[in-house]
KOLMIPA-190746 format. One record per residue (C-alpha): residue in three letters; x negated, z negated, y. Coordinates in steps of 0.1 Angstrom, whole numbers, padded with zeros to 4 digits, always signed. Layout:
BEGIN
alaXZY/...
! end
This chain:
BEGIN
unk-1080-1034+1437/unk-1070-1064+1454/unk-1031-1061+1468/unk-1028-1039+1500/unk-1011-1071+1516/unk-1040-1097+1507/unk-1072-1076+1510/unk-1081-1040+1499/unk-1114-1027+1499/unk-1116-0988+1496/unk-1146-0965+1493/unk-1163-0946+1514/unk-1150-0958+1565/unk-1121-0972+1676/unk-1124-0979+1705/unk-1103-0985+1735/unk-1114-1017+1752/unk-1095-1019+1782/unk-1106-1004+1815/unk-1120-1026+1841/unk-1115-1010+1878/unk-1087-1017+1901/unk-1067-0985+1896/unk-1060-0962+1930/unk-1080-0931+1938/unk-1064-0898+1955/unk-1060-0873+1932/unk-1099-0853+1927/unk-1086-0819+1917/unk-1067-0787+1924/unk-1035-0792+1905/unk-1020-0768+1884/unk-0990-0750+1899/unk-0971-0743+1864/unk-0974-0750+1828/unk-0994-0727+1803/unk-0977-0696+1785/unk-0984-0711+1746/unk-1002-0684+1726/unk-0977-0660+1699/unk-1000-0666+1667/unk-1022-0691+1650/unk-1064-0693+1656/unk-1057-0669+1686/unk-1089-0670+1712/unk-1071-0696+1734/unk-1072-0717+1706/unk-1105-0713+1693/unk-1121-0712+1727/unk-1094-0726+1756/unk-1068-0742+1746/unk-1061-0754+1781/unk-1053-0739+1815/unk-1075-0769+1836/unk-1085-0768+1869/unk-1112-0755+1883/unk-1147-0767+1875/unk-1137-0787+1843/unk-1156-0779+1813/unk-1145-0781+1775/unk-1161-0776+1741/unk-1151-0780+1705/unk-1167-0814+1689/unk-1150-0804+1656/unk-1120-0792+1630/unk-1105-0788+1600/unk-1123-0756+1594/unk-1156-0768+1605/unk-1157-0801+1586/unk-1140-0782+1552/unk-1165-0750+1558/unk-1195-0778+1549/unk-1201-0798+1520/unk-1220-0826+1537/unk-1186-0834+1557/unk-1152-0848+1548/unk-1118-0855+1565/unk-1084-0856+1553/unk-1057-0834+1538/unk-1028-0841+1524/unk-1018-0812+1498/unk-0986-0793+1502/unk-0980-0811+1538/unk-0987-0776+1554/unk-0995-0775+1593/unk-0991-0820+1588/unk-1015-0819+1565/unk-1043-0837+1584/unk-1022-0848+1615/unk-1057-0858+1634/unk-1042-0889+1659/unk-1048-0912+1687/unk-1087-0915+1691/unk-1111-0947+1696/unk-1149-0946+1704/unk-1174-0974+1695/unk-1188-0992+1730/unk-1225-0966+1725/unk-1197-0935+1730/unk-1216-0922+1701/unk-1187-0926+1676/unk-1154-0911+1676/unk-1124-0933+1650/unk-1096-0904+1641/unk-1066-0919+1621/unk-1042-0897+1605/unk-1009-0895+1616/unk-0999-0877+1573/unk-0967-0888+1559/unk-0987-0904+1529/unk-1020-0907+1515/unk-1032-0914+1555/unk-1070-0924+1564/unk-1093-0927+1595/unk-1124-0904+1598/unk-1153-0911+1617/unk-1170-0885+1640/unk-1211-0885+1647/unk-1212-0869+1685/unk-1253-0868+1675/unk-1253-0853+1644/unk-1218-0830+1650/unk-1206-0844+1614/unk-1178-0861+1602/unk-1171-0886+1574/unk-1134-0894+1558/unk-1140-0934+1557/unk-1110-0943+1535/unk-1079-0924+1526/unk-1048-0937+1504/unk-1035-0932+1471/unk-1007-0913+1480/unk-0979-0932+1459/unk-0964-0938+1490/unk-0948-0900+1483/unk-0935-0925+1456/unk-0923-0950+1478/unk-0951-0977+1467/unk-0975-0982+1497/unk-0996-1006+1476/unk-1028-0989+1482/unk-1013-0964+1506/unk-1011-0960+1540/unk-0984-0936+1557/unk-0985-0919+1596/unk-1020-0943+1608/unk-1011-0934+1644/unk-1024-0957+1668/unk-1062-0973+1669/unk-1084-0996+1689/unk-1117-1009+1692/unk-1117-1045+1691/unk-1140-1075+1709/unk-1148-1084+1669/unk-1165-1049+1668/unk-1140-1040+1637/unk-1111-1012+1640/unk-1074-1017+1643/unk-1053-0988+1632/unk-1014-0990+1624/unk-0984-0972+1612/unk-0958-0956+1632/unk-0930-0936+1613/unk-0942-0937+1581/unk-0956-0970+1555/unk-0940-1000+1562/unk-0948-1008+1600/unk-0985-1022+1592/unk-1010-1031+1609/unk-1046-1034+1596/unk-1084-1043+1610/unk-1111-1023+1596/unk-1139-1051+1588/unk-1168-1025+1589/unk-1158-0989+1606/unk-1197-0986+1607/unk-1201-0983+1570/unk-1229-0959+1556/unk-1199-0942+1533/unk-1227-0915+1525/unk-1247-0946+1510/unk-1219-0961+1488/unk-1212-0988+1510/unk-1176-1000+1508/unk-1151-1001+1533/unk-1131-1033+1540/unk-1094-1029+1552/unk-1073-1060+1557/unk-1034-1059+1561/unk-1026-1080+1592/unk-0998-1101+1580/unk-0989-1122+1613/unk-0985-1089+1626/unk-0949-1080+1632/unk-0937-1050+1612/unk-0925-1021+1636/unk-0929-0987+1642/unk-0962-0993+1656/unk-0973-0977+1685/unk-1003-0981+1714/unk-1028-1007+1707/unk-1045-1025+1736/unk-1065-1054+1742/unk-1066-1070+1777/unk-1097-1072+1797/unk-1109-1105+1783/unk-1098-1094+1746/unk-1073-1125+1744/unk-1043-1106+1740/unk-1034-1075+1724/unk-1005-1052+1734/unk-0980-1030+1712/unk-0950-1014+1712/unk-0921-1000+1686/unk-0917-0964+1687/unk-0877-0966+1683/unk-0851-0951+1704/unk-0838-0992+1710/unk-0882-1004+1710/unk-0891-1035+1723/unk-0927-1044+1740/unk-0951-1071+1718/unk-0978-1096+1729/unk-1001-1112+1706/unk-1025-1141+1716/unk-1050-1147+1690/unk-1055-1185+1685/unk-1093-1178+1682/unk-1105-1143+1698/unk-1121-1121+1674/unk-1096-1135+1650/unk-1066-1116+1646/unk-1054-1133+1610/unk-1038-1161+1631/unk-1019-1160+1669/unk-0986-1161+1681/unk-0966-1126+1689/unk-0940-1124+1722/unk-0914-1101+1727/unk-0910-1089+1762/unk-0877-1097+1777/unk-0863-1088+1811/unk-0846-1112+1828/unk-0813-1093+1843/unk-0809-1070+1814/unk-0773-1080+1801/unk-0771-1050+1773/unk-0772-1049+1735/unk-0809-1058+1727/unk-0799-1038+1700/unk-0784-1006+1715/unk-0801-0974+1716/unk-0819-0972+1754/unk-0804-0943+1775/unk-0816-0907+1772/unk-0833-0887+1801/unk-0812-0880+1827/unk-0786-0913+1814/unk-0808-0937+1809/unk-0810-0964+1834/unk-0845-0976+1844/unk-0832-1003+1870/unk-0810-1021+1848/unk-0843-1027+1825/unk-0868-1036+1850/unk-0875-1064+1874/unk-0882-1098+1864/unk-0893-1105+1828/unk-0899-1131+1803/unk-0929-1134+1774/unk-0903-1148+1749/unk-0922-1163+1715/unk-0912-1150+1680/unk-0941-1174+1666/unk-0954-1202+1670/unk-0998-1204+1674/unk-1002-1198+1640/unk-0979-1173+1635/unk-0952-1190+1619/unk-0921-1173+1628/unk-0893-1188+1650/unk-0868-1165+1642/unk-0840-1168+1617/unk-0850-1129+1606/unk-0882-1125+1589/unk-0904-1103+1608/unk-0927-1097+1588/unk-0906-1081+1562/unk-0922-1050+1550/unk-0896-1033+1536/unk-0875-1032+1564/unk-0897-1033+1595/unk-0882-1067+1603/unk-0901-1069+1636/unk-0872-1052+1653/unk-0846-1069+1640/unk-0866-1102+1653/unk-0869-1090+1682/unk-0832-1087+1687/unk-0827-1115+1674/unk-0846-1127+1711/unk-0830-1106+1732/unk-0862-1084+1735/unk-0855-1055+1759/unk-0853-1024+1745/unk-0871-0991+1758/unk-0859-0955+1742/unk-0892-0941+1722/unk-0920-0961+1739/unk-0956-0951+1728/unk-0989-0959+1738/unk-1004-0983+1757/unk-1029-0987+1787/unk-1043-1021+1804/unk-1052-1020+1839/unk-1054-1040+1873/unk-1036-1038+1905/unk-1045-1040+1940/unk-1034-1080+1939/unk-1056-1085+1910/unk-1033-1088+1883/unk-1030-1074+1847/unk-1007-1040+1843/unk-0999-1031+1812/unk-0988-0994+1808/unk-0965-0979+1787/unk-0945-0944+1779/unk-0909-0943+1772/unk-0911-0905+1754/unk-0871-0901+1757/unk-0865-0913+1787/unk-0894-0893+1801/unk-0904-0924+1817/unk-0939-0946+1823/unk-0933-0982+1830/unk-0959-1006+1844/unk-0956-1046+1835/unk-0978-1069+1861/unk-0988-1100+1845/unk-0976-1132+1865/unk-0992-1155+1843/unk-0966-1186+1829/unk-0951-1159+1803/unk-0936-1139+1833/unk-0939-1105+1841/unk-0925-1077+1866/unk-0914-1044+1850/unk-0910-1014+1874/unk-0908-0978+1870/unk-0939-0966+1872/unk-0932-0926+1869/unk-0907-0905+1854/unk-0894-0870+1863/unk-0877-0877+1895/unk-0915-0887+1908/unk-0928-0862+1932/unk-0954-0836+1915/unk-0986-0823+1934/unk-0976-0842+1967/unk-0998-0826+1994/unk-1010-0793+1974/unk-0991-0762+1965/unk-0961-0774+1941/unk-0954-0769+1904/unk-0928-0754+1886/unk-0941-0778+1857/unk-0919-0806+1842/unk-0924-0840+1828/unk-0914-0834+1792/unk-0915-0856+1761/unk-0945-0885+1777/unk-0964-0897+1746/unk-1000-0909+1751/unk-1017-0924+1781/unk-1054-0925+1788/unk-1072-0945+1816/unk-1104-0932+1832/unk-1136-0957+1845/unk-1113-0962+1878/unk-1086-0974+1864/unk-1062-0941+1869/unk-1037-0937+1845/unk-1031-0899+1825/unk-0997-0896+1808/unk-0999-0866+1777/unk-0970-0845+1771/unk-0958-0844+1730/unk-0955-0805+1732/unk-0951-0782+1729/unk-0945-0785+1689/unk-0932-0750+1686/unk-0921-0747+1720/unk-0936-0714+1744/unk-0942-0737+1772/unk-0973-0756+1770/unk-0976-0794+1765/unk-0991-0810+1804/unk-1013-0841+1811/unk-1004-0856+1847/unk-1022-0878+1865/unk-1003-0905+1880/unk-1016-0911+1914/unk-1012-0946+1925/unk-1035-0946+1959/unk-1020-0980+1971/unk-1026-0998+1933/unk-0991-1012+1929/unk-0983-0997+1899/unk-0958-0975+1910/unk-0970-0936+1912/unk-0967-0917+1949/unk-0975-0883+1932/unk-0977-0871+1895/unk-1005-0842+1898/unk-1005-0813+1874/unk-1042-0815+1856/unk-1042-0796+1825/unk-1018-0781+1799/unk-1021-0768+1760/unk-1017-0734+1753/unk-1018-0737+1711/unk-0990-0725+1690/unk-0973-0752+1669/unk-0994-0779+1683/unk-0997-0812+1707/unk-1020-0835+1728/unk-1033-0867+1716/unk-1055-0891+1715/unk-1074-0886+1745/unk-1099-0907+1752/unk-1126-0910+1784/unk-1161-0924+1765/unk-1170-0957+1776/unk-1210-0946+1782/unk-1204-0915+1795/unk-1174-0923+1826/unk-1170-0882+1829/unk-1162-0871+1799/unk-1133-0878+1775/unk-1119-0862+1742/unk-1086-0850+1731/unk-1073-0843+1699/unk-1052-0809+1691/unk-1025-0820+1662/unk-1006-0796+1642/unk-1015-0766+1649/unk-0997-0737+1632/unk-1035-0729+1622/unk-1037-0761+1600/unk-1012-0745+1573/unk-1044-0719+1570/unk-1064-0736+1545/unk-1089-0711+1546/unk-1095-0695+1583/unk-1072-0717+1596/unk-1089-0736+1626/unk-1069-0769+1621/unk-1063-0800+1641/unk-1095-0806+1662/unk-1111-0827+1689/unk-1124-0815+1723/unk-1148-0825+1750/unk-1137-0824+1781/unk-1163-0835+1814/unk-1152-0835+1845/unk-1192-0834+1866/unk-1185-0805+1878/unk-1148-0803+1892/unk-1139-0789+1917/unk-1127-0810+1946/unk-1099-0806+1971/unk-1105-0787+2001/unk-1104-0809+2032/unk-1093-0794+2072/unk-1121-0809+2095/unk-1106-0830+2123/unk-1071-0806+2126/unk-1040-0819+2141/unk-1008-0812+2126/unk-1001-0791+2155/unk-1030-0766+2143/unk-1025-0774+2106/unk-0990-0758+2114/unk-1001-0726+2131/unk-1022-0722+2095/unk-0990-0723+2079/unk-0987-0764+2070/unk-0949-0781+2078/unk-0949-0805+2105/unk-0934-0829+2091/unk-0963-0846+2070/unk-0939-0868+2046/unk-0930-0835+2034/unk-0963-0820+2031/unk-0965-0793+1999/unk-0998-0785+2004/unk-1032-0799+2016/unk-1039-0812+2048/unk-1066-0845+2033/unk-1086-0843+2064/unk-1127-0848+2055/unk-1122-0882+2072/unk-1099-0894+2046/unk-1108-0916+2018/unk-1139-0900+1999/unk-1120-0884+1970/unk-1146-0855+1971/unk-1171-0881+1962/unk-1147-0890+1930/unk-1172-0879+1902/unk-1200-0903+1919/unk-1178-0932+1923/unk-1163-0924+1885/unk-1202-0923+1872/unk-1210-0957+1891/unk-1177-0973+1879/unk-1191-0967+1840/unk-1227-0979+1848/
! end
């Protein structure tokens, strides 16, 4: 076996192009008005047949698990002996451009792998797994917490470690392979990657850049321009730096409520680590493996530093330009980044707890807690996935930022669905590039995992949203009669509906969602 940092080719083996619409619809659904009670016990019948209070009209079914996959002899996953409920840790999803394919890395401590779900056939192959030294502390031939993963414009597989390994990033050369047929799989070790705590992979629209970020409390935002796209073995990395930002680079970011969005957004600067090639310009080596020297690089640059950010999204505002999306999971924060072109970039606050919830519909006693993944639908609105409840008896919630005007800056976070599974969390969802009304999400953890025999596991669900239900709309009412029916006056205080049916089509969301995807 060739070196893990040359080549490695393992036996037996994605998606996420970026989204394409002008982000800005009015939110399509009846909100949620509180977060879900989580249920007392493992595999109860929430969990094995709704794990989610939604809203009405939305429809769900299980694509797979643990027990499933492990119950049949023709499938294989992952797990990692002794790790209990982390013992397959099923993360951050990809599809192949058909929508046919699902790509599910796993987020394990050691020994980590991607598996490959069949939506046709309902089975699911392990396509490579590591050696598991790394329980050892030698990640030659091991992989550790494979979190994030893309779909590239190559047709290969980008996957990356997070927490665990040594802050790697690595293409899959074949994520199609016939595993079943012997046919190897192909894993190359980026090394003109930077090494961080890697987090949120996203290619722009045009697939000449790709976005990351370091899951740290003090993580900066990364760039990389491939000098030939489709090639990722050579291109220059930038660190994103904001302008007025006057702190320690390397100083933990403020904590929700302290932290200080303002003082870390407004004008901002692409700043190089590398040259085209990838030679770096910094004094520290960032492509150190043993230390994760990416960071260190970065501070060395004055790279701006974000408390926890995870996952990223690539969309465009109203202007036309680029918006690169990101969570900040501490700071319970989303940020937006509009492209300027010339290496400059505006950072704003995109959404965070003090955002108003459900504006125009009945309120929620729900709160932003813990903002991990982010998901983007064929109409370029942008999802933010609650990390919870991981033990917690309040359910994990998915929001949907509404951003009606485009500019990157939410008006309203709506309340659209929320986990009710012991032990577990959200992740990975996904909407399927063929089919614009459906998308997937993974259930992590479960307490159920630790059940290696009835035990329903991690596992991925289907959500469509054809059939929601929209809404309601008043027919040509003043606010004088809206008030008689119990609305305020006052319509910039407005808690619950009053979208006339002459307002913007939002009813019609599902049609314009299905002709954004065609």
């Amino acid at each position: 076996m060739h070196h893990i940092t040359k080549h490695l080719i393992l036996t037996g083996v994605l998606l996420g192009s970026a989204q394409t619409a002008i982000a800005g619809t009015g939110v399509f659904f009846n909100p949620l008005t509180q977060s879900a009670a989580v249920a007392q016990v493992p595999n109860h019948v929430s969990e094995l047949n709704s794990p989610w209070q939604v809203p009405a009209g939305v429809h769900y079914k299980n694509l797979t698990s643990l027990h499933e996959i492990e119950a049949d002899a023709e499938q294989s996953s992952l797990r990692v002996p002794g790790l209990g409920t982390n013992a397959s840790m099923t993360d951050m999803s990809a599809f192949d451009p058909s929508g046919r394919y699902i790509f599910l890395p796993h987020e394990t401590r050691f020994g980590a792998g991607v598996s490959r779900y069949d939506m046709k056939t309902d089975k699911t192959i392990n396509l490579f797994k590591g050696n598991m030294n790394g329980a050892h502390g030698d990640w030659e031939g091991d992989f550790g917490a494979l979190d994030p993963a893309t779909w590239t414009p190559a047709n290969t597989l980008l996957v990356a470690e997070e927490w665990s390994g040594q802050g790697r990033m690595f293409e899959v050369m074949n994520p199609m392979a016939d595993v079943a047929a012997g046919e190897t799989v192909v894993v190359n070790e980026l090394t003109n990657i930077p090494n961080v705590s890697i987090e949120g992979l996203q290619f722009n629209h045009t697939g000449t850049a790709l976005y990351f970020v370091d899951e740290d409390r003090s993580g900066s935002i990364y760039k990389f321009v491939p000098l030939v796209k489709g090639n990722y073995t050579k291109g220059q990395t930038f660190v994103l730096s904001v302008d007025g930002f006057t702190g320690d680079a390397s100083a933990q970011a403020g904590k929700y409520p302290d932290h200080n969005p303002a003082e870390r957004s407004g004008l901002a600067t692409w700043v190089a680590m590398t040259d085209i090639n990838g030679i770096a310009l910094t004094r520290i080596d960032p492509f150190d493996n043993t230390s994760r020297g990416g960071r260190a690089a970065a501070d060395e640059l004055s790279g701006t530093p974000y408390r926890r950010p995870e996952d990223v999204e690539v969309g465009y505002l109203k202007n036309g330009h680029e918006a690169v999306y990101f969570n900040a999971t501490e700071e319970l924060a989303v940020y937006s980044i509009e492209e300027l072109g010339h290496g400059k970039a505006m950072v704003r606050l995109a959404a965070d707890e003090s955002t108003m919830k459900n504006v125009g519909y009945a309120p929620t006693t729900g709160h932003l807690t813990s903002p991990d993944n982010l998901a983007q639908d064929a109409l370029g609105n942008i999802y933010v996935v609650e990390d919870w409840p991981n033990g917690d008896n309040r359910g994990g919630d998915i929001w949907f930022l509404r951003d009606t005007n485009s500019d990157g800056v939410a008006e309203s976070m709506d309340h659209f669905m929320s986990l009710q599974v012991k032990g577990a969390e959200n992740t990975g969802m996904i909407f399927n590039p063929a089919h614009p009304t459906q998308f997937i999400i993974n259930i992590q953890h479960p307490e159920s995992t630790g059940d290696t025999i009835n035990g329903q596991g991690d596992a991925t669900w289907l959500i469509d949203l054809k059939d929601v239900v929209a809404p309601p709309c008043i027919k040509d009412k003043d606010d004088e009669q809206r008030h008689h029916e119990g609305f305020p006056h006052d319509k910039s205080h407005i808690r619950y509906s009053v979208k006339t049916c002459s307002d913007s089509d939002d009813t019609n969301f599902i049609k314009k969602l299905v002709r954004a995807g065609i």
